[in-house]
ROKE-817908 format. One line per field, with one value per residue: residue number from 1; residue in three letters; y, z, x negated of N, C-alpha, C in turn. Coordinates in nm, 3 decimals. Atoms other than C-alpha are relative to their C-alpha. Layout:
n	NUM, ...
res	ALA, ...
n_yy	Y, ...
n_zz	Z, ...
n_xx	X, ...
ca_yy	Y, ...
ca_zz	Z, ...
ca_xx	X, ...
c_yy	Y, ...
c_zz	Z, ...
c_xx	X, ...
//
This chain:
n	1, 2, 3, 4, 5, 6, 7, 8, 9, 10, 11, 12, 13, 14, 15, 16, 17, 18, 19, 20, 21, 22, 23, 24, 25, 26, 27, 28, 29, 30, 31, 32, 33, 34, 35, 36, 37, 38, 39, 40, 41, 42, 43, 44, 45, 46, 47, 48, 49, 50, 51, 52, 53, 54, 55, 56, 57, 58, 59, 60, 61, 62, 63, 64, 65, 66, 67, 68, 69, 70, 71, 72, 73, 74, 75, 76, 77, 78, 79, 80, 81, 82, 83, 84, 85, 86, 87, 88, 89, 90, 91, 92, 93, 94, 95, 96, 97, 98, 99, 100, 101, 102, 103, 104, 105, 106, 107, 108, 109, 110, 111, 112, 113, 114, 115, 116, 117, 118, 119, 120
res	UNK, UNK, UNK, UNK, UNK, UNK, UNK, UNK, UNK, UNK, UNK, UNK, UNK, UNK, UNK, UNK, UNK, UNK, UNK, UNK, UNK, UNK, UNK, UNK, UNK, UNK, UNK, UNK, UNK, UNK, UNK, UNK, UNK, UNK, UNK, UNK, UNK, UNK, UNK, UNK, UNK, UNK, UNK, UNK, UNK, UNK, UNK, UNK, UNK, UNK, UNK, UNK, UNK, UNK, UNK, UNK, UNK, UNK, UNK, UNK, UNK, UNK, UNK, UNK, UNK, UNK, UNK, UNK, UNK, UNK, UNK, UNK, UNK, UNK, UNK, UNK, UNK, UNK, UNK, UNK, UNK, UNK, UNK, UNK, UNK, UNK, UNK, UNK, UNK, UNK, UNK, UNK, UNK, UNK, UNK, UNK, UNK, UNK, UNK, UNK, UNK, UNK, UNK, UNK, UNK, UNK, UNK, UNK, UNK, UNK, UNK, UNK, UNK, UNK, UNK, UNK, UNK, UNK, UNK, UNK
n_yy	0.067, -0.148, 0.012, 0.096, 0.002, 0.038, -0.102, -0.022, -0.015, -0.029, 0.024, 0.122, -0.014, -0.085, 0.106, 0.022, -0.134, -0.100, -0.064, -0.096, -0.108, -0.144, -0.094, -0.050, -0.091, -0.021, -0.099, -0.096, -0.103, -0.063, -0.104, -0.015, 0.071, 0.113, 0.113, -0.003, 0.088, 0.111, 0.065, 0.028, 0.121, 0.069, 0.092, 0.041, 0.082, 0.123, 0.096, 0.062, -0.107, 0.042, -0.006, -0.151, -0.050, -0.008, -0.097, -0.139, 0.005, -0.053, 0.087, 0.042, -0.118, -0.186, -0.010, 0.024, -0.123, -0.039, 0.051, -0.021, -0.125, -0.132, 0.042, -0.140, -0.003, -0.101, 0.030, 0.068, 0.159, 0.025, 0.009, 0.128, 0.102, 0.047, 0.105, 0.115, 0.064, 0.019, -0.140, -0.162, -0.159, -0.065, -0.058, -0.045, -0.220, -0.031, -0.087, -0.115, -0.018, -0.117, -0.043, -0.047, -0.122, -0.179, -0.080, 0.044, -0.031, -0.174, -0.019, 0.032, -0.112, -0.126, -0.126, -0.118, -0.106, -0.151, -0.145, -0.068, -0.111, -0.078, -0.091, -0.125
n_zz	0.013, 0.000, 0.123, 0.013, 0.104, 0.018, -0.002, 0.126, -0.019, 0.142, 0.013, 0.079, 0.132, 0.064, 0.051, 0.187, 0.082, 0.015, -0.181, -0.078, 0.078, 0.015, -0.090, -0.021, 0.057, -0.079, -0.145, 0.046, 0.090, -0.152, -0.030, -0.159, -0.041, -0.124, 0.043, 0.051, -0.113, -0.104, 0.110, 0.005, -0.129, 0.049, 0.090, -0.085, -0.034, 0.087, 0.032, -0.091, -0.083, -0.038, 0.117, 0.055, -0.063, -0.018, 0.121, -0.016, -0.073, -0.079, -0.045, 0.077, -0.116, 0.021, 0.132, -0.015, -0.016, 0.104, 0.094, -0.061, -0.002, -0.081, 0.051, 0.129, 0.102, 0.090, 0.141, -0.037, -0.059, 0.069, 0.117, 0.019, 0.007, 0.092, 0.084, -0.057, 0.016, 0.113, 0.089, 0.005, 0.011, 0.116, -0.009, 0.164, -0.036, -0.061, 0.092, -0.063, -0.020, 0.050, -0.156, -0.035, -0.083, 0.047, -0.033, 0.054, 0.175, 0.048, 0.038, 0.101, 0.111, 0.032, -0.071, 0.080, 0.085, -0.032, 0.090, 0.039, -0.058, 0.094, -0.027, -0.013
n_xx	0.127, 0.091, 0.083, 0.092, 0.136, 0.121, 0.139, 0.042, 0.127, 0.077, 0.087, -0.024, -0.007, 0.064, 0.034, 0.051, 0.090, -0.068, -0.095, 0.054, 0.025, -0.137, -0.030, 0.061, -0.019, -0.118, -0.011, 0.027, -0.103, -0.068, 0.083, -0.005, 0.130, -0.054, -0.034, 0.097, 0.043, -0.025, -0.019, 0.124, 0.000, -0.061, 0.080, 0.105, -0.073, -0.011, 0.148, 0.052, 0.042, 0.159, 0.039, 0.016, 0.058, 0.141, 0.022, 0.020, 0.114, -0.058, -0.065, -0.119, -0.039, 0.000, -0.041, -0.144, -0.062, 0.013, -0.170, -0.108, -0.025, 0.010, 0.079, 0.020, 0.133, 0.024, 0.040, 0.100, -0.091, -0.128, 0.072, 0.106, -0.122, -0.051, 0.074, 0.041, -0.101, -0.019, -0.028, 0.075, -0.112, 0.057, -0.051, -0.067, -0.013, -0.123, -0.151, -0.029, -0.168, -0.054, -0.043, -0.136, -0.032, 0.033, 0.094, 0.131, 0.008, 0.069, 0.164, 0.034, -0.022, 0.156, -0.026, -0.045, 0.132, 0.049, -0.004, 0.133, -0.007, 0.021, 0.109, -0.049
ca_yy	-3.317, -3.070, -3.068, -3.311, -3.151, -3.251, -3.068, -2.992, -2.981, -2.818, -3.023, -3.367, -3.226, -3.079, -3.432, -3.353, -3.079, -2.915, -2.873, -2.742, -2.476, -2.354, -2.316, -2.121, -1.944, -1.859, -1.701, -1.482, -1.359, -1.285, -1.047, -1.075, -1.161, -1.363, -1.608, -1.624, -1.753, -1.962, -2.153, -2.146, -2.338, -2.551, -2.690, -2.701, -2.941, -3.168, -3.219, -3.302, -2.972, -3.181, -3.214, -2.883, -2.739, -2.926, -2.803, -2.469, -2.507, -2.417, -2.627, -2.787, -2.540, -2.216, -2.284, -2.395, -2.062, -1.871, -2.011, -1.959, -1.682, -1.463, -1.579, -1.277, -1.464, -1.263, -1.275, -1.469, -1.775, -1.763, -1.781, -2.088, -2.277, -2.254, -2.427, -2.681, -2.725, -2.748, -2.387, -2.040, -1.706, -1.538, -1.230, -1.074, -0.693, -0.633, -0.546, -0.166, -0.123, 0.133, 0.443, 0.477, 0.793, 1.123, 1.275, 1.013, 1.001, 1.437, 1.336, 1.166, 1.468, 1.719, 2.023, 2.356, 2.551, 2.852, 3.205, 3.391, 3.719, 4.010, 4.221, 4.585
ca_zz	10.181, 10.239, 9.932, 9.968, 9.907, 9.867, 9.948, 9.607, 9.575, 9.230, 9.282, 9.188, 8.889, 8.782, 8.594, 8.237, 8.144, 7.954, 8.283, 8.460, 8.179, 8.120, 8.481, 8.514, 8.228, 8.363, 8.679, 8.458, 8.235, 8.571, 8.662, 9.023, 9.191, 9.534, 9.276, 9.092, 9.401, 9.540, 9.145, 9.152, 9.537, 9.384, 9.111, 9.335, 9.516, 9.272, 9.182, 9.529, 9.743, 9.919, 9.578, 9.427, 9.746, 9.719, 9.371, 9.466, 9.739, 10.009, 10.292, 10.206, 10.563, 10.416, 10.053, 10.203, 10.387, 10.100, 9.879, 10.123, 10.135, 10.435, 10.219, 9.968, 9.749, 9.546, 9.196, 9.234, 9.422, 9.196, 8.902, 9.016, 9.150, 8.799, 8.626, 8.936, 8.793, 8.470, 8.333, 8.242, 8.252, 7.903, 7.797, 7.513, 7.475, 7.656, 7.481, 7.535, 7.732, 7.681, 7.870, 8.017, 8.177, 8.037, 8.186, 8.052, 7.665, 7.679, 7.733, 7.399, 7.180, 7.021, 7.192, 7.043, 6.724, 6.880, 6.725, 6.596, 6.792, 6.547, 6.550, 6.636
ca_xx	18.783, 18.478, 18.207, 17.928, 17.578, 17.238, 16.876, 16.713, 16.357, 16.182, 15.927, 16.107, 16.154, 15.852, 15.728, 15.587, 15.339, 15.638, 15.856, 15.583, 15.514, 15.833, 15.910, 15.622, 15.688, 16.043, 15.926, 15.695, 15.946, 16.125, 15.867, 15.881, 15.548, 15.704, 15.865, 15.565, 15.424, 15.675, 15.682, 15.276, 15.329, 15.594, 15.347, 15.098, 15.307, 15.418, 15.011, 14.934, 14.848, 14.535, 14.405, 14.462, 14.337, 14.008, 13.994, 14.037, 13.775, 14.003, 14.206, 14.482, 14.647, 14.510, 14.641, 15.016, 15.007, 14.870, 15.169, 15.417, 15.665, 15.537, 15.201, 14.999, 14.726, 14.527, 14.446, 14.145, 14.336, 14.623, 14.380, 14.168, 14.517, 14.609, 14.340, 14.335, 14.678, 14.572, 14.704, 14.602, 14.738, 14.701, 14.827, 15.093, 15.201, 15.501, 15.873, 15.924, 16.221, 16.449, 16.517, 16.808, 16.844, 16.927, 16.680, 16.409, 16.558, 16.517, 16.145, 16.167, 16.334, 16.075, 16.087, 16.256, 16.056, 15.868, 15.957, 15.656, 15.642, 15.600, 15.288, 15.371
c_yy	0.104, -0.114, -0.004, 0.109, -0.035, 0.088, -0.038, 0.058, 0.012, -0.116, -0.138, 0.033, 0.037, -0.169, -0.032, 0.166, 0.113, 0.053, 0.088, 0.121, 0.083, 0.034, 0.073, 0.118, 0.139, 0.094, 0.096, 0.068, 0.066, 0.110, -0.015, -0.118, -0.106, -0.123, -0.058, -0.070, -0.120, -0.092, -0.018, -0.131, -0.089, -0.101, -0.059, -0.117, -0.127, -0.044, -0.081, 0.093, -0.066, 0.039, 0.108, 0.074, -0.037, 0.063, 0.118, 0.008, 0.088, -0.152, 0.033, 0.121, 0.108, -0.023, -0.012, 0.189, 0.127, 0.026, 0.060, 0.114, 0.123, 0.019, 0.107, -0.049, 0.058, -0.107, -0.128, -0.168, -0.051, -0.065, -0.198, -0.148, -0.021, -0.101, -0.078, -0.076, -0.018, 0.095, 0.124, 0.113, 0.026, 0.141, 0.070, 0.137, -0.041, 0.051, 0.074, 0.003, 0.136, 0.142, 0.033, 0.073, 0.094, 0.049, -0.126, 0.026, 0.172, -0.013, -0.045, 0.115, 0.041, 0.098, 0.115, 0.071, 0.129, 0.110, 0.032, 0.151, 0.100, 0.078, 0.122, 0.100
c_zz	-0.022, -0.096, 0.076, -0.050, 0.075, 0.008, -0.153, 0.001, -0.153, -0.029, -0.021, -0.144, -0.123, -0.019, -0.099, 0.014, -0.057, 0.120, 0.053, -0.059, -0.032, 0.094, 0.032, -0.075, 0.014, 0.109, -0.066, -0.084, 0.091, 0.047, 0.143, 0.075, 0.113, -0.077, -0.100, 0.090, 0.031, -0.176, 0.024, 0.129, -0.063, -0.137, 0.097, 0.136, -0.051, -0.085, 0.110, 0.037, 0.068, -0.131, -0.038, 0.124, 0.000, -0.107, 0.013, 0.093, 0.127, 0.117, -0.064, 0.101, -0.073, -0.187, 0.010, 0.066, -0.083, -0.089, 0.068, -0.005, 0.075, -0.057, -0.074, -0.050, -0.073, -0.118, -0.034, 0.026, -0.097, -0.136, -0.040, 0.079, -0.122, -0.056, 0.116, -0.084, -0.163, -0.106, 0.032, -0.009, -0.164, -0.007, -0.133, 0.036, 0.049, -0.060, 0.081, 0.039, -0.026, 0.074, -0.017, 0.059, -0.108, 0.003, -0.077, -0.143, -0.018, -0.009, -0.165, -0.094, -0.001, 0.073, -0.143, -0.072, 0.095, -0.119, 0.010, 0.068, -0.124, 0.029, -0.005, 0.025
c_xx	-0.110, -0.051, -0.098, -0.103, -0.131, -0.158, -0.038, -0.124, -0.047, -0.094, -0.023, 0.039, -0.072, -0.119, -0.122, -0.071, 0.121, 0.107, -0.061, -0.010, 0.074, 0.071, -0.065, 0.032, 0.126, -0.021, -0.082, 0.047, 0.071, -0.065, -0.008, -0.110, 0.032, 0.097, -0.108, -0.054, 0.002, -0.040, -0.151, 0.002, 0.068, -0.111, -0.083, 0.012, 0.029, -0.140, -0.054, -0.094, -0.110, -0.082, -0.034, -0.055, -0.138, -0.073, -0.074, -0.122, 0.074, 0.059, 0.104, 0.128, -0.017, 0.076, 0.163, 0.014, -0.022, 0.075, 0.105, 0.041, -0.040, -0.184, -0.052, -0.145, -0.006, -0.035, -0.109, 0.069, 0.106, -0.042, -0.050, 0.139, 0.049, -0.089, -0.001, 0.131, 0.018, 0.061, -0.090, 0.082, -0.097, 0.102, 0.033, 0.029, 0.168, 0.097, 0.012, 0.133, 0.047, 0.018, 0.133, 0.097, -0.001, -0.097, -0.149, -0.014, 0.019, -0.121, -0.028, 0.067, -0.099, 0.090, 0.049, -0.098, -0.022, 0.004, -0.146, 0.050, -0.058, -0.095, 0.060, 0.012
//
């Protein structure tokens, strides 16, 4: 008996203010700007992409290809899709990561005492 599956769409799931926020938040702990994206399109979806495009002051066409993966909105667009969608970017200090190279943790030792050369 082959296994049964189903298409799966984010964007029946993204219901409640806290859904949307903590998948958002999710793709920015992720760090990776093209899921950042697609999750910004994905809201922007489940508000009703006409909508949030008139918001934004864009077509509803240039805001789907905008979003989309072969897609590269700037800062600006990304900014004013959030508040159409009712969020904000804010910003915290970043946890230092570690290094993990040899060669990076020698940059953190002190360097060797210098001898005093003798007058003579």
């Amino acid at each position: 008996m082959a296994l049964k599956t189903y298409p799966w769409d984010p964007v029946d799931e993204l219901t409640s203010e806290k859904e949307i926020q903590a998948y958002l938040a999710a793709a920015l702990e992720d760090g990776d700007p093209a899921l950042v994206v697609a999750v910004i399109g994905d809201i922007a979806r489940a508000r009703g992409m006409g909508k949030v495009a008139k918001d934004v002051g864009v077509s509803r066409e240039a805001l789907y290809k905008s979003l989309s993966p072969s897609g590269n909105p700037g800062f600006i667009t990304m900014m004013k899709v959030a508040e159409a969608v009712g969020l904000k970017f804010t910003v915290q200090p970043a946890k230092r990561r570690r290094r993990s190279t040899p060669a990076l943790r020698a940059k953190k030792t002190t360097a060797p005492k210098r001898r005093r050369l003798k007058a003579g």
